[in-house]
RODO-2510 file (C-alpha; in nm, 4 decimals, decimal comma):
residues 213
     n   res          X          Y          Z
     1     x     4,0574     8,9252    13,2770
     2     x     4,3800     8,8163    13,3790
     3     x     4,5798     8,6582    13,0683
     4     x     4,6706     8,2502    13,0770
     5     x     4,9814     8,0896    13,1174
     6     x     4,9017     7,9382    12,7521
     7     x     4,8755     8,2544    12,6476
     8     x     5,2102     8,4172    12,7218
     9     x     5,3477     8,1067    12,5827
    10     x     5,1916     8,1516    12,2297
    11     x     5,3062     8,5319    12,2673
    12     x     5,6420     8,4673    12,3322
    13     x     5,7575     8,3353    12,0328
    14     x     5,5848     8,5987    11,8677
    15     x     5,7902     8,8623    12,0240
    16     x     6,1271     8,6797    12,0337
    17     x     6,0147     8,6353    11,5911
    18     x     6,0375     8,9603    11,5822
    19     x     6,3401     9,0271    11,7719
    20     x     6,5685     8,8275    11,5500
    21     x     6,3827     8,9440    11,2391
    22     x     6,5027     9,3168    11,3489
    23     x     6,8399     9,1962    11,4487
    24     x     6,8441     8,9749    11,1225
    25     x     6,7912     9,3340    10,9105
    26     x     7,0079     9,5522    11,1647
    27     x     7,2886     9,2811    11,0393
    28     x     7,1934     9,2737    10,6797
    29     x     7,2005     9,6470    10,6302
    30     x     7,4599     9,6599    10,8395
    31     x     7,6697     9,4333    10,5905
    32     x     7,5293     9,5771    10,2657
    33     x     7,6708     9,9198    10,4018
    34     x     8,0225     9,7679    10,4509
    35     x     8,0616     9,6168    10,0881
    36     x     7,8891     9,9020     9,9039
    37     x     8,1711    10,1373    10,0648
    38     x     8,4009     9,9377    10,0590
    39     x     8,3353     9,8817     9,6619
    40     x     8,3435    10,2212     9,6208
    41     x     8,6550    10,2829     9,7867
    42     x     8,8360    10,0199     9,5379
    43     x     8,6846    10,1292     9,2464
    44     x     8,8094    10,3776     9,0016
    45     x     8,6865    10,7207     9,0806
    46     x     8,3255    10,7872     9,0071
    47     x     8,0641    11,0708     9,0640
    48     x     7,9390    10,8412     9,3503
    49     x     8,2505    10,7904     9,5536
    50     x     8,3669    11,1527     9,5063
    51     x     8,0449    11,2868     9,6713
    52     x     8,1090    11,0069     9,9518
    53     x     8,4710    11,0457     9,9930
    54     x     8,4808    11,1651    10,3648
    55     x     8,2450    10,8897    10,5139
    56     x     8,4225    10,6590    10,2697
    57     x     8,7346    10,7297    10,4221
    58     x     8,6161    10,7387    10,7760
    59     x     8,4255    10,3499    10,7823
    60     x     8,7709    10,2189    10,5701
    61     x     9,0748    10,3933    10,7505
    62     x     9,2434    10,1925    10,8915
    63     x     9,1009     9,8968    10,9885
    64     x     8,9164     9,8077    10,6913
    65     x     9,1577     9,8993    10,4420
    66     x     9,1665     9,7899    10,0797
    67     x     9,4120     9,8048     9,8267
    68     x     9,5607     9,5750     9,4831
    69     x     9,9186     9,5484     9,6112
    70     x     9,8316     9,1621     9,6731
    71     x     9,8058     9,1430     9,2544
    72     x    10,0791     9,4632     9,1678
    73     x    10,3280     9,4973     9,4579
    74     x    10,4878     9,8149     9,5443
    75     x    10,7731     9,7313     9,7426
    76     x    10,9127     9,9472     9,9564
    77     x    11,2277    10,1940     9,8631
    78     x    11,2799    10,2893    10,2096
    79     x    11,3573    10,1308    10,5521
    80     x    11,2593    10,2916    10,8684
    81     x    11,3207    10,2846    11,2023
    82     x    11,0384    10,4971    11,4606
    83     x    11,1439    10,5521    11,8061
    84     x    10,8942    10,7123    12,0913
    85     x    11,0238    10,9088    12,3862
    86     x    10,8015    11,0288    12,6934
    87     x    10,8004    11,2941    12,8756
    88     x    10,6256    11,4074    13,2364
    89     x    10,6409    11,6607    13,5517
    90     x    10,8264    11,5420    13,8588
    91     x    10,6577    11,6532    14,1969
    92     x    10,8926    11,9334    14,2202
    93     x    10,7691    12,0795    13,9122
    94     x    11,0750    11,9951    13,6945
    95     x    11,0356    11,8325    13,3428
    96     x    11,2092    11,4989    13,2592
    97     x    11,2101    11,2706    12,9599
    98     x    11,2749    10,9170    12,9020
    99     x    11,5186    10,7764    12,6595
   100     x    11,4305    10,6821    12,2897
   101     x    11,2634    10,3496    12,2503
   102     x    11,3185    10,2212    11,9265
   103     x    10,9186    10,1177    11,9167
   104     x    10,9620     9,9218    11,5453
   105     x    11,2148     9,6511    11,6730
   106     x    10,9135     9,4628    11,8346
   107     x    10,8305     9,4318    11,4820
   108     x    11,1537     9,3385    11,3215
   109     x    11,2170     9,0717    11,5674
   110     x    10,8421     8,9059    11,5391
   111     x    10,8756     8,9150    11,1636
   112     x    11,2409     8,8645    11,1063
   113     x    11,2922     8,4538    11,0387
   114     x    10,9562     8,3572    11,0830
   115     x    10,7277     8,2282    10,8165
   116     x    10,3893     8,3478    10,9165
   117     x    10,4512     8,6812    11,0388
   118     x    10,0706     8,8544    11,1196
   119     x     9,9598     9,1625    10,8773
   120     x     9,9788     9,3715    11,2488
   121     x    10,3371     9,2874    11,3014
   122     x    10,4528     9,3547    10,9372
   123     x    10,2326     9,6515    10,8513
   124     x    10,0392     9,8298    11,1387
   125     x    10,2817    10,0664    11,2724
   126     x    10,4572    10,1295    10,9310
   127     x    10,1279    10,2140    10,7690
   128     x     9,9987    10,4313    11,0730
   129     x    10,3622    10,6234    10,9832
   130     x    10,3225    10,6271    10,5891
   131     x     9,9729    10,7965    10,6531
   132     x    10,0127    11,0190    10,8662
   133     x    10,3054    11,1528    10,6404
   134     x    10,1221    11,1298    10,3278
   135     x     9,8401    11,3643    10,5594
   136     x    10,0877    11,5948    10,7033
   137     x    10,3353    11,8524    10,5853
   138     x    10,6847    11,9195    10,7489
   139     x    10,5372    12,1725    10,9719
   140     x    10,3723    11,8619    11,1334
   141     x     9,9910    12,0834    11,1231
   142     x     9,6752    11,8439    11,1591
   143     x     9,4243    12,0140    10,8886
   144     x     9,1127    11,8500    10,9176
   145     x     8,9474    11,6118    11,0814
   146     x     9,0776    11,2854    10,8744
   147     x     9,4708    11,4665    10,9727
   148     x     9,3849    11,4559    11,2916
   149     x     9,2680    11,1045    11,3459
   150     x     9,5985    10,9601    11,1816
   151     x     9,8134    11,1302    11,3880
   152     x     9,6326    11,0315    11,7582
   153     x     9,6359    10,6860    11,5548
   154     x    10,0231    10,7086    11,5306
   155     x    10,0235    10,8637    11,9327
   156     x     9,8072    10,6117    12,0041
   157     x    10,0617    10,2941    11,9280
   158     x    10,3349    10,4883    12,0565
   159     x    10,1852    10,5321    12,3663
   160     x    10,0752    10,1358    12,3915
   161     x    10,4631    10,0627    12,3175
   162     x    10,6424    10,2526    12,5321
   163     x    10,4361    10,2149    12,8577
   164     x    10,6080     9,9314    12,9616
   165     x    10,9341    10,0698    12,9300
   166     x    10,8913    10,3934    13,0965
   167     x    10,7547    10,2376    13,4418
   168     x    10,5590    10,5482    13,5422
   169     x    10,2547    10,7711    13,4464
   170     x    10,3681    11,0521    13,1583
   171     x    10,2111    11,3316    12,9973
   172     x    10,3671    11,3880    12,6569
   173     x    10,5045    11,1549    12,3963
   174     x    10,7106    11,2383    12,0742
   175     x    10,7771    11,0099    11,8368
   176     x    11,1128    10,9989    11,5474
   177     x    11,1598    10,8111    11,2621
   178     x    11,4779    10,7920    11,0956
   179     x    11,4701    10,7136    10,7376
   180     x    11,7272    10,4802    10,5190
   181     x    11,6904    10,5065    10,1600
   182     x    11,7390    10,1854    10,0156
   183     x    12,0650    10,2208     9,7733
   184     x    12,0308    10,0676     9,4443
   185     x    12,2587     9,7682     9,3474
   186     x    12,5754     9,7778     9,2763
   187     x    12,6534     9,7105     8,8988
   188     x    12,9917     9,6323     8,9469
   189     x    13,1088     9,9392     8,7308
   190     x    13,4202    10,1299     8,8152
   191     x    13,1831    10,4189     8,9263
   192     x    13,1675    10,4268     9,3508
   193     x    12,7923    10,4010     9,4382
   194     x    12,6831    10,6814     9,6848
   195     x    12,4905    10,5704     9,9274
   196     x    12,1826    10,8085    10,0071
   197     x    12,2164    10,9506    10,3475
   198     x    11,9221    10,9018    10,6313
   199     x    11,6898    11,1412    10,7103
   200     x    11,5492    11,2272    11,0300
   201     x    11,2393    11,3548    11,1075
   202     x    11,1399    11,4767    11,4626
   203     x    10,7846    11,5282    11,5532
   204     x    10,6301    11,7845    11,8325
   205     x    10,5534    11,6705    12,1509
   206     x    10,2290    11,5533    12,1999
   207     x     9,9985    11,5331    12,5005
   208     x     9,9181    11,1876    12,6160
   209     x     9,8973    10,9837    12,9254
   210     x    10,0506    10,5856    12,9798
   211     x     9,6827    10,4725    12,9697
   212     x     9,6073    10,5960    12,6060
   213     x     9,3907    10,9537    12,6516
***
């Protein structure tokens, strides 16, 4: 018998209850995963978070990081400056490169004289460097997964950055970032303070196109 008008209204709401019930619980566990990692990746070290450390890692890094620098800052005792080049194959076969782009001055000159600089401008591309450092050794060799990620991470916004600039499509992209240790103050003794020298580090070329793959 063919079912009533009446009676696909009364079902309706039925269905669409349970919808948003499921959707409801989809959010809630959802949520109850973020905080319980994200607990355990600001706690002290545990039994728990060292058996959980790689998916740990993986849901926080790097957009959901956590740290207690607001309460204990660690300033920084370096300044650095990153520049990207790219480079690509002309029709005829021959290699070219582009100039270095000093890709950290965008930041500088959002952040330098104004009061309300955003935590992307002040820390994103600095702390895509610092990990990627802290994750690599001087031969520049991604081991393991985690390795890996930071470093297309680091690609990644140097890629975004120096599109503009380049004007054409490019295959490779190497990034350098110069290093100035910050010298300590001068204590007005007799003594000449040394300043520390900059170092320069030079990464390997790395494949990637002006649209981001």
């Amino acid at each position: 018998m063919p079912q009533q008008d009446g009676d696909l209204d009364e079902a309706a709401p039925g269905g669409l209850r349970v919808t948003m019930g499921a959707i409801a619980g989809l959010c809630a566990a959802v949520a109850t995963a973020h905080m319980t990692l994200v607990f355990l990746h600001v706690a002290p070290s545990n039994p728990v978070s060292q058996r959980l450390q790689q998916p740990i890692h993986a849901w926080v890094n790097p957009l959901f990081e956590q740290n207690w620098l607001l309460f204990a800052p660690n300033p920084n005792a370096v300044n650095t400056q990153i520049f990207a080049r790219a480079g690509w194959m002309t029709e005829t076969g021959e290699g070219q490169t582009s100039d270095w782009i000093d890709i950290s001055s965008v930041d500088t000159a959002d952040t330098k004289h104004n009061p309300y600089p955003s935590r992307t401008t002040i820390a994103m591309l600095r702390r895509a460097w610092v990990s990627y450092m802290t994750s690599h050794g001087e031969d520049e060799v991604s081991r393991g997964e985690w390795a890996l990620m930071l470093a297309e991470y680091l690609r990644n916004i140097a890629v975004q950055r120096i599109s503009e600039h380049v004007g054409h499509p490019f295959q490779t992209v190497r990034i350098k970032v110069v290093t100035y240790p910050i010298a300590p103050p001068d204590t007005g003794g007799t003594a000449q303070t040394v300043r520390p020298e900059p170092y320069t580090r030079t990464l390997p070329w790395w494949n990637a196109t002006s649209d981001g793959s």
